[in-house]
N, C-alpha and C positions, 0 to 999 in steps of 0.2 A: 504494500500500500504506500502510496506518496501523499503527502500534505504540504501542498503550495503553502509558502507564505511571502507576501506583497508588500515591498516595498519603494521609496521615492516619490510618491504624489506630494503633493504640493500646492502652492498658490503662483500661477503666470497669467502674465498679460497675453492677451492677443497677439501671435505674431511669434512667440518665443518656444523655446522646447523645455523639454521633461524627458526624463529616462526612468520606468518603471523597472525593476527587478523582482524575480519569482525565484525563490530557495526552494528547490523541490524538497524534502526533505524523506527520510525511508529509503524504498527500493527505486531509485531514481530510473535504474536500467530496463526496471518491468514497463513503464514508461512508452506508448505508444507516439503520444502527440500532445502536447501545449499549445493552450488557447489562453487569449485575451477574451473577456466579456466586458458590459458597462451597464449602469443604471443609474439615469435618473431620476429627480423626487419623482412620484406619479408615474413612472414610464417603466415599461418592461423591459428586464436585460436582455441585452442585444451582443451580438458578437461582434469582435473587432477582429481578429485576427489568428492564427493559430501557425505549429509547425511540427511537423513530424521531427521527432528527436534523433534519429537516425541518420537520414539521410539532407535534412534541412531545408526540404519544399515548406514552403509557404504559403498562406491561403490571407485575402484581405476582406474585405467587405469594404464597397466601393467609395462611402466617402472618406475614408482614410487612404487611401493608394495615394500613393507619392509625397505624403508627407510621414507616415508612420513605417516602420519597419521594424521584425519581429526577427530575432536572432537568439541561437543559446550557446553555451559553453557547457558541452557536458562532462569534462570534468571537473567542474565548479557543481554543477546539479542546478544549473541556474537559465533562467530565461528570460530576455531583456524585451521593451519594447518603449524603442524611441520612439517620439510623439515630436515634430517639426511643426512650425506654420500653425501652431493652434488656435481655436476659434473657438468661441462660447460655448457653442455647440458642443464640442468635447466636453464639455463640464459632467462630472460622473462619478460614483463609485466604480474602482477599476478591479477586476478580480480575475485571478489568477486561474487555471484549470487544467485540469489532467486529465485523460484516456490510456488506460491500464493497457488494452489492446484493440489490433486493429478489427472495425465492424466496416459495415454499406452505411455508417450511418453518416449525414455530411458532418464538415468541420464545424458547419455553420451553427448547428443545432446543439442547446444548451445540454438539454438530455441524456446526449451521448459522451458528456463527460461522467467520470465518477470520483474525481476529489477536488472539492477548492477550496481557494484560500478563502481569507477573513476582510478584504478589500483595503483598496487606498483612497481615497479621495484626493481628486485630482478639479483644479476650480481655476476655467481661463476667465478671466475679466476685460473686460470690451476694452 
């Protein structure tokens, strides 16, 4: 079993960056794939991003492409994702997520993880 935990959120302005960090923590290696999700107040989490541990394909969800990017260090046990060019919108609790092994199910779908972190709060101001 892994248990993400989330760190680096923070408070930016419009326009600047942030680098989240995820400490997988347990059996890092049983480890299929890492994801980013996010929720704001009232809104359902949504996914941001994810990456197979292995071989380091990537998946985004389209309004972060070209400004965020999703990288890991596995031996650190760790999973980063920079966040460029941010905008209000980004404003979120940012959480962390694991898939033990590989399914058909997509990257995109919250369900098909099974450990997360505890979030970070991450708050762009106009």
């Amino acid at each position: 079993q892994v248990q993400p935990v989330e760190s680096g959120g923070g408070l930016v302005q419009a326009g600047g960056s942030l680098r989240l960090s995820c400490a997988a923590s347990g059996r890092a290696f049983s480890t299929y794939m890492m994801g980013w999700f996010r929720q704001a107040p009232g809104k359902e989490r949504e996914f941001v991003a994810a990456i197979i541990r292995s071989t380091g394909s990537t998946y985004y969800t389209d309004s972060v492409k070209g400004r965020f990017t999703i990288s890991r260090d596995n031996a650190k046990n760790t999973v980063y994702l920079q966040m460029n060019s941010l905008k209000p919108e980004d404003t979120a609790v940012y959480y962390c997520a694991a898939r033990n092994f590989w399914t058909r199910v997509e990257p995109t779908t919250a369900d098909g993880y099974d450990q997360w972190g505890q979030g970070t709060q991450v708050t762009v101001s106009s």
